[in-house]
LUMRO-694134 format. One line per 10 residues: number of its first residue (from 1); their letters; for each residue y, z, x of N, C-alpha, C. Coordinates in steps of 0.02 Angstrom, whole numbers, padded with zeros to 5 digits. Atoms other than C-alpha are relative to their C-alpha. Layout:
NUM = A = Y/Z/X/Y/Z/X/Y/Z/X; ...
***
This chain:
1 = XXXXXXXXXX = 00004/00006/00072/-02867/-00295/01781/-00014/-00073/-00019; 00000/00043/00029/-02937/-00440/01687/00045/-00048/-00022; -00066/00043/00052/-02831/-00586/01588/-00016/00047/-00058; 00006/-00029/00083/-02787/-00496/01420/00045/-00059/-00042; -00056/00036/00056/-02727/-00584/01249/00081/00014/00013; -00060/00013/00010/-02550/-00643/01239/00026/-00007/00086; -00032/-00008/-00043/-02534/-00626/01426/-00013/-00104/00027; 00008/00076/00001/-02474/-00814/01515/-00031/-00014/00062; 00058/00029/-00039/-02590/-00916/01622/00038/-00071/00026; -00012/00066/-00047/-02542/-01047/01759/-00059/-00041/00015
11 = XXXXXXXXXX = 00084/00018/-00034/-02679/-01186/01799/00028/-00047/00027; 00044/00053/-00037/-02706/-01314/01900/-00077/-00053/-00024; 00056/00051/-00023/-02829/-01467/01865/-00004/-00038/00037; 00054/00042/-00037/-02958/-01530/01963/00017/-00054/-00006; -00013/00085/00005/-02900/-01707/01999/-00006/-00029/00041; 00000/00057/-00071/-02940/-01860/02131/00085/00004/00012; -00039/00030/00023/-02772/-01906/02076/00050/00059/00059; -00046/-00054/-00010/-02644/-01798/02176/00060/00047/-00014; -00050/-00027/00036/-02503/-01795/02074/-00013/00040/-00060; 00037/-00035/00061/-02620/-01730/01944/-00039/00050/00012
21 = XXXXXXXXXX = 00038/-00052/-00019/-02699/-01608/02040/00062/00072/00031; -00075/-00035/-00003/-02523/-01534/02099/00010/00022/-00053; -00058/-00042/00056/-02434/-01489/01938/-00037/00028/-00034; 00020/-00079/00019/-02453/-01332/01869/00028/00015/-00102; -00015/-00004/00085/-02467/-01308/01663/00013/00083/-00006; 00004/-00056/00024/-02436/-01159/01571/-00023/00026/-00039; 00005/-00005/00037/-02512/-01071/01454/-00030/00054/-00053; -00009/-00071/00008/-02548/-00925/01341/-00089/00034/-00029; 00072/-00036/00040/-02712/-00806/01305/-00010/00018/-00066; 00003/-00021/00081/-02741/-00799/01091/-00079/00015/-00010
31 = XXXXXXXXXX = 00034/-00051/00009/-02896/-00728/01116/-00040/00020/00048; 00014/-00020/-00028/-03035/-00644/01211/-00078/00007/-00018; 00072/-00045/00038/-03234/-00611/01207/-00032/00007/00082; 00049/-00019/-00053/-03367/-00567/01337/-00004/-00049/00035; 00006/00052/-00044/-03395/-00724/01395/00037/-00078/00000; -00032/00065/-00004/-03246/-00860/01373/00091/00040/-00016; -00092/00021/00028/-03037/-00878/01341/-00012/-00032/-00045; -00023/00043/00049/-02972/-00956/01205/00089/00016/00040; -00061/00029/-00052/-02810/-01044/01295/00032/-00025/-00064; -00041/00064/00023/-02664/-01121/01188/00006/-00076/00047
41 = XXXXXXXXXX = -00013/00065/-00020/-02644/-01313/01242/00046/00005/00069; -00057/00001/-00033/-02566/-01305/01415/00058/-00059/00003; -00066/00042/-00036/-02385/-01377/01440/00023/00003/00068; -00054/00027/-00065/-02280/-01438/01588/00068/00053/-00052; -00066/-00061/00018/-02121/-01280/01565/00063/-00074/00007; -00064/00040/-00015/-01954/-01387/01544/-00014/-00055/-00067; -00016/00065/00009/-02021/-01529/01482/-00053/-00004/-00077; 00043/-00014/00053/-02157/-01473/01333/-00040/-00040/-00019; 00058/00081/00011/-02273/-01630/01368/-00077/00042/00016; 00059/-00051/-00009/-02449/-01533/01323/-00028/-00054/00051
51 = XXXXXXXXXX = 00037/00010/-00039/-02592/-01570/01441/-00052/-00008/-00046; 00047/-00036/00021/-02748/-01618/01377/-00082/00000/00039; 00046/00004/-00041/-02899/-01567/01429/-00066/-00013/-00029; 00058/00015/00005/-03087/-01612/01434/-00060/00044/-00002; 00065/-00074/00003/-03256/-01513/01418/-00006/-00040/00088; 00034/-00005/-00092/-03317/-01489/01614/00073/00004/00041; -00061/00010/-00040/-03112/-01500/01661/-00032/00048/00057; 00004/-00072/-00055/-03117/-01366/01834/00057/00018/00013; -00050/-00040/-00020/-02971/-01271/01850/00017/00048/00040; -00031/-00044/-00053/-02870/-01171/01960/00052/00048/-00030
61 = XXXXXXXXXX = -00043/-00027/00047/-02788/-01021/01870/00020/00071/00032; 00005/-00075/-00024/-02694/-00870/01899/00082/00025/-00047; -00050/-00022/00045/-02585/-00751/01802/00013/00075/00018; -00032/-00081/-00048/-02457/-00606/01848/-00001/00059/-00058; -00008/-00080/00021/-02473/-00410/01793/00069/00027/00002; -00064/-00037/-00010/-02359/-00307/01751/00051/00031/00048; -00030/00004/-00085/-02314/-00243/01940/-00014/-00050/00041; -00021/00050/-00042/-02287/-00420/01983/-00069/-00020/00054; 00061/00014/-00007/-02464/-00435/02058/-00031/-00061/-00025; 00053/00052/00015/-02542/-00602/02069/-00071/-00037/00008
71 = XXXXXXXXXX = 00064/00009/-00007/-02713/-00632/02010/-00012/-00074/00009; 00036/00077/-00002/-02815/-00798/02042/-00068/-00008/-00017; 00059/00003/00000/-02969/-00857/01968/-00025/-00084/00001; 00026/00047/00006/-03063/-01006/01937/-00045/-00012/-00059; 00024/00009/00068/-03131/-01086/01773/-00028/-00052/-00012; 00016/00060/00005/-03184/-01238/01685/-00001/00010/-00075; -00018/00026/00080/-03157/-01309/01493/-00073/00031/-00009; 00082/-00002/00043/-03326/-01254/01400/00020/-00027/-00068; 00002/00012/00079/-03264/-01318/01219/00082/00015/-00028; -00049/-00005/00030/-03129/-01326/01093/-00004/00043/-00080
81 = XXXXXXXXXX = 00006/-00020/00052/-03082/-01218/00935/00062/-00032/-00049; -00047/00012/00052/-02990/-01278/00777/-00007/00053/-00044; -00014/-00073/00019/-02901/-01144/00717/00078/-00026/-00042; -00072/00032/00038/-02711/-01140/00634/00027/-00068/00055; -00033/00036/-00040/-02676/-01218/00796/-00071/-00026/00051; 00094/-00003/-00030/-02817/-01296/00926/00023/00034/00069; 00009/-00043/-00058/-02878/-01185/01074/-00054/-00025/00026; 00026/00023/-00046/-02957/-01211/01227/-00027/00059/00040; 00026/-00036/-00020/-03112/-01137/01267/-00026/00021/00062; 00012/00001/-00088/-03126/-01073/01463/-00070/00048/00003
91 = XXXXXXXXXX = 00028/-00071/00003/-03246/-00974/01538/00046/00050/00024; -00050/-00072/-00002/-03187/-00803/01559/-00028/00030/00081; -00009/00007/-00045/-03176/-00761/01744/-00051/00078/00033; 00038/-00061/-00004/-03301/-00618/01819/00063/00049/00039; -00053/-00047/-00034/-03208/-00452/01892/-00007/-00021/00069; 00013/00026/-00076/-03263/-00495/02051/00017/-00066/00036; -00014/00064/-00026/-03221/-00681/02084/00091/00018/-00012; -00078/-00001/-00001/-03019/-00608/02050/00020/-00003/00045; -00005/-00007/-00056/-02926/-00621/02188/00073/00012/-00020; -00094/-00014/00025/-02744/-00543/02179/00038/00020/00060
101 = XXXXXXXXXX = -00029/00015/-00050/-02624/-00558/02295/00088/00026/-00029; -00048/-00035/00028/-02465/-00449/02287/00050/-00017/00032; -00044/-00008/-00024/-02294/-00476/02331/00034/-00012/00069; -00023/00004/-00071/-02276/-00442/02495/-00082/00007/00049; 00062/-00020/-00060/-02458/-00457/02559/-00022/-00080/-00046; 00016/00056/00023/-02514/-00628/02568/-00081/-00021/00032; 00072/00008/-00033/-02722/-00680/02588/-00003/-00037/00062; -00012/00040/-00080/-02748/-00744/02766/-00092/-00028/-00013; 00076/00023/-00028/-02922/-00848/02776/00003/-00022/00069; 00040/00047/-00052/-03004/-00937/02941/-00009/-00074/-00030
111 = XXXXXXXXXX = 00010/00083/00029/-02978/-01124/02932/00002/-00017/00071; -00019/00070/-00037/-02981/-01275/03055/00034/-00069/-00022; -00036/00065/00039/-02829/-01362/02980/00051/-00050/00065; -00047/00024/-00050/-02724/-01489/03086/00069/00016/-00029; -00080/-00013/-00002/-02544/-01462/03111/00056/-00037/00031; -00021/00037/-00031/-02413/-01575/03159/00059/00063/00016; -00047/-00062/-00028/-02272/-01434/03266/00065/-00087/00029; -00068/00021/-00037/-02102/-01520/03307/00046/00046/00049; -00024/-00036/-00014/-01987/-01431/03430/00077/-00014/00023; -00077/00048/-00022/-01845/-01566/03455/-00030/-00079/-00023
121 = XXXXXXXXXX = -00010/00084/00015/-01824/-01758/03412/-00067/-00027/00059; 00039/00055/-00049/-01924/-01796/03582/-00075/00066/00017; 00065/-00045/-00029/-02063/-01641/03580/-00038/00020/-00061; 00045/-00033/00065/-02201/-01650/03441/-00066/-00037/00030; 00079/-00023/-00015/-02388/-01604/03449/-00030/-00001/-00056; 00055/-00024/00040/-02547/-01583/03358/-00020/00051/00016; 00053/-00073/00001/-02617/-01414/03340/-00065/00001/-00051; 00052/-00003/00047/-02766/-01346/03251/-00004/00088/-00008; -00016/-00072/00042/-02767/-01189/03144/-00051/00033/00005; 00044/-00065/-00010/-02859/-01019/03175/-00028/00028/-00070
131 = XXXXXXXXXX = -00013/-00022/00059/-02796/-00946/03011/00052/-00023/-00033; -00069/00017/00027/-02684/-00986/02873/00004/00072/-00030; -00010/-00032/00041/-02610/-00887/02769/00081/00004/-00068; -00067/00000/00023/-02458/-00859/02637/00084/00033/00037; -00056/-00006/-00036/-02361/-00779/02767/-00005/-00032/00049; 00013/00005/-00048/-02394/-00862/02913/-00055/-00042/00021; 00051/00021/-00025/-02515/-00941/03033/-00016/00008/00071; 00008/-00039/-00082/-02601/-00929/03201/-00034/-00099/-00002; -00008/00086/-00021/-02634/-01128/03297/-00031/00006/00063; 00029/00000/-00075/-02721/-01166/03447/00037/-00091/00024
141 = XXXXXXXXXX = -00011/00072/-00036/-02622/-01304/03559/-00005/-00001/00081; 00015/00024/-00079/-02623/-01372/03735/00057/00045/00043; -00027/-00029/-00043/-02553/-01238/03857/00072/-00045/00047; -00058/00021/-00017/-02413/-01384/03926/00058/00013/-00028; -00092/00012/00043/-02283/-01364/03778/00031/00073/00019; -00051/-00060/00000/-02144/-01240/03802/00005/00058/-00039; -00004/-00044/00049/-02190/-01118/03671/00012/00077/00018; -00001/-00070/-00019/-02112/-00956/03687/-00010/00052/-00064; -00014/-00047/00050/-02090/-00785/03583/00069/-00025/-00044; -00074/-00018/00039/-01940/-00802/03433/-00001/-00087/-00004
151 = XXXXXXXXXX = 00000/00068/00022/-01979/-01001/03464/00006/-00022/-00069; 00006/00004/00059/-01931/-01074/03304/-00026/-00083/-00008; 00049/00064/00043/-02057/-01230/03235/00012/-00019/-00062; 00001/00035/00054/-02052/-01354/03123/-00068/-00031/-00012; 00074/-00005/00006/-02215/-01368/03050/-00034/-00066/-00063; 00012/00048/00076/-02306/-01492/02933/-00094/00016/00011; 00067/-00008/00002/-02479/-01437/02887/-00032/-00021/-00065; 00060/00029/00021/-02633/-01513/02813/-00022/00021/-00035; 00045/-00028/00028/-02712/-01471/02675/-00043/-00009/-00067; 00062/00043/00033/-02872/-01525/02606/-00024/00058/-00066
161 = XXXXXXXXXX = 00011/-00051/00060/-02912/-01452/02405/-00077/00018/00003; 00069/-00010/-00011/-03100/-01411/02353/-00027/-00073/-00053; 00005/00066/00037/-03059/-01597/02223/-00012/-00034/00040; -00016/00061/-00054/-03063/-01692/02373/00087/-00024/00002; -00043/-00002/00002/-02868/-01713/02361/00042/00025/00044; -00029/-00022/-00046/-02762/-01685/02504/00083/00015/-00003; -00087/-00002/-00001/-02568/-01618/02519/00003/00023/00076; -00033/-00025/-00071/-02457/-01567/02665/00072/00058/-00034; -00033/-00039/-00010/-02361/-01412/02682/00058/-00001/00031; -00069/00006/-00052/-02180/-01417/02768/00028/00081/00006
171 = XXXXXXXXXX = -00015/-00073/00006/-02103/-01260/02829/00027/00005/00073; -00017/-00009/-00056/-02029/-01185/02975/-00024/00087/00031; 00032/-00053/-00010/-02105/-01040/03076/00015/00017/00058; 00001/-00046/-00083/-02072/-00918/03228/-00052/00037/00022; 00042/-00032/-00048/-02162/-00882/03345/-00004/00083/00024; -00003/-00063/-00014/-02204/-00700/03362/-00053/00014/00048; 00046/-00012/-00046/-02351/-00698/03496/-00044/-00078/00036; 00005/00071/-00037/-02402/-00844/03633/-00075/00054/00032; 00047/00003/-00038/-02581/-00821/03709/-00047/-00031/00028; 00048/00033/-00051/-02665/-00901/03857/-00057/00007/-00016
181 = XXXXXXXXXX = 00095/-00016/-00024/-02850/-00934/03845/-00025/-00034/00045; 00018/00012/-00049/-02957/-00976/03959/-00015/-00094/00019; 00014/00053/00015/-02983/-01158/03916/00061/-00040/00043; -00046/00047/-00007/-02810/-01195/03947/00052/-00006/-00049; -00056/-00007/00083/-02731/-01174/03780/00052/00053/-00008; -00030/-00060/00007/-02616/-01066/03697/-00026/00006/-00066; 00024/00002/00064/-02641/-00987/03539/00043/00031/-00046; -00068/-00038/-00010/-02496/-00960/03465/00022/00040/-00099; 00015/-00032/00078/-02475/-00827/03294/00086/-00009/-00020; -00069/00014/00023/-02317/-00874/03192/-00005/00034/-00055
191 = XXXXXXXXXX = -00017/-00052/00099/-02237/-00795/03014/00036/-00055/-00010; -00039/00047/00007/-02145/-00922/02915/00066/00034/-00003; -00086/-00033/-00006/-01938/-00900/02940/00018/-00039/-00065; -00045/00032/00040/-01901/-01037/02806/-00064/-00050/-00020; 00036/00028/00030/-02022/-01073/02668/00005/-00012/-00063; -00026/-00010/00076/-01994/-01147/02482/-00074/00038/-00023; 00053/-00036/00050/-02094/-01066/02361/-00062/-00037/-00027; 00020/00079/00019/-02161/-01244/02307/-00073/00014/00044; 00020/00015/-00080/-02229/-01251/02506/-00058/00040/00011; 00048/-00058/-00007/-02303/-01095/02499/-00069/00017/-00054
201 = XXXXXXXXXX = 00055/-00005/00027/-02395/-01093/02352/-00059/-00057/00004; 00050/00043/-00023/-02495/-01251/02410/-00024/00030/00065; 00048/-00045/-00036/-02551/-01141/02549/-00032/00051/-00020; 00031/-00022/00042/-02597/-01001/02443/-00048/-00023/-00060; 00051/00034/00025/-02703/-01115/02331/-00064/-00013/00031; 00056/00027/-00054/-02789/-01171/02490/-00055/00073/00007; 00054/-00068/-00030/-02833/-00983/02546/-00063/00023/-00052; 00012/-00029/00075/-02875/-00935/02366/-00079/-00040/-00007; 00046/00036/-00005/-03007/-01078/02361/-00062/00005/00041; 00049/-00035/-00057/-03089/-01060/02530/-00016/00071/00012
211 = XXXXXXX = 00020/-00075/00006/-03094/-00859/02498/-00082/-00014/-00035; 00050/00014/00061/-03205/-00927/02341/-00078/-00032/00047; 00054/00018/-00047/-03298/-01023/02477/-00055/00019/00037; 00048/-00025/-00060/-03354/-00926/02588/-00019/00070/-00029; 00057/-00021/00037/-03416/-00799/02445/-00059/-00023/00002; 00045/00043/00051/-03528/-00915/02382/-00054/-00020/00060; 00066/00029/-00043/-03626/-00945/02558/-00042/00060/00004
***
């Protein structure tokens, strides 16, 4: 289902800046046509310091349905309306570029992200990532480290926006499958055991993005 009027909208802007490309506004749908939003002024929740934005801003947006279903799209400022109040004109997101992501099923893309794995004070590695995803991930490292099944990792992963803007992920993850390849490696598929919500949705941003990506070739 589309964004409809009155329903609320999370974004993300496009920023070098990282602290400005991180935080997440809020804000509500007052109207609707074929081809744009009209946005109220997003705020920062808590703290009611609007945001404002620019014609060409690029945004990162997504807003939940009624069965808790979360959609994601992608946008950009086209214009402003003065009205009782002023609104902010987006484009309006095609059915097809939605991407919704429910509950308990989280998008998994194909990346080559680095990973820093801890396993004690005196045993940490670099890996490099197969897949990410919101639950989980799969890693390719050097067949020496001790990695077994139920292994539990401490993880810090990489992750590059489509602003040029980079964050890191923290999290902790078990190991549910170790496999030898022929190279020499292992390749090892984890689920996260202990992830904030924070943590996670900067990996779900990532997938959400590079999904958009690798449409578009």
């Amino acid at each position: 289902m589309p964004p409809i009027v009155n329903q609320f909208l999370y974004l993300q802007v496009a920023s070098s800046d990282e602290e400005e490309a991180s935080a997440e506004y809020k804000s509500r749908i007052a109207d609707s046509n074929d081809d744009e939003l009209l946005i109220d002024v997003p705020i920062i929740e808590g703290s009611g310091r609007l945001k404002r934005l620019f014609h060409g801003d690029e945004l990162s947006a997504y807003y939940i349905a009624e069965d808790g279903v979360k959609s994601f799209f992608n946008s950009h400022v086209i214009g402003f309306k003065e009205d009782v109040v002023k609104l902010v004109r987006i484009r309006k997101p095609d059915i097809g570029s939605i991407t919704k992501v429910q509950r308990r099923h989280f998008l998994r893309v194909a990346a080559e992200l680095e990973i820093a794995i801890s396993m004690s004070a005196h045993v940490r590695f670099i890996g490099i990532t197969d897949d990410v995803g919101g639950g989980g991930i799969s890693f390719v490292v050097d067949g020496r480290w001790p990695i077994k099944h139920e292994t539990i990792l401490d993880c810090w992963l990489l992750v590059p926006y489509r602003n040029g803007s980079v964050d890191h992920s923290s999290f902790e993850a078990e190991v549910v499958r170790v496999k030898s390849t022929e190279t020499g490696k292992n390749q090892i598929m984890a689920k996260f055991s202990s992830i904030t919500d924070g943590e996670r949705q900067k990996i779900i941003r990532y997938c959400f993005e590079r999904q958009l990506d690798i449409r578009k070739k």
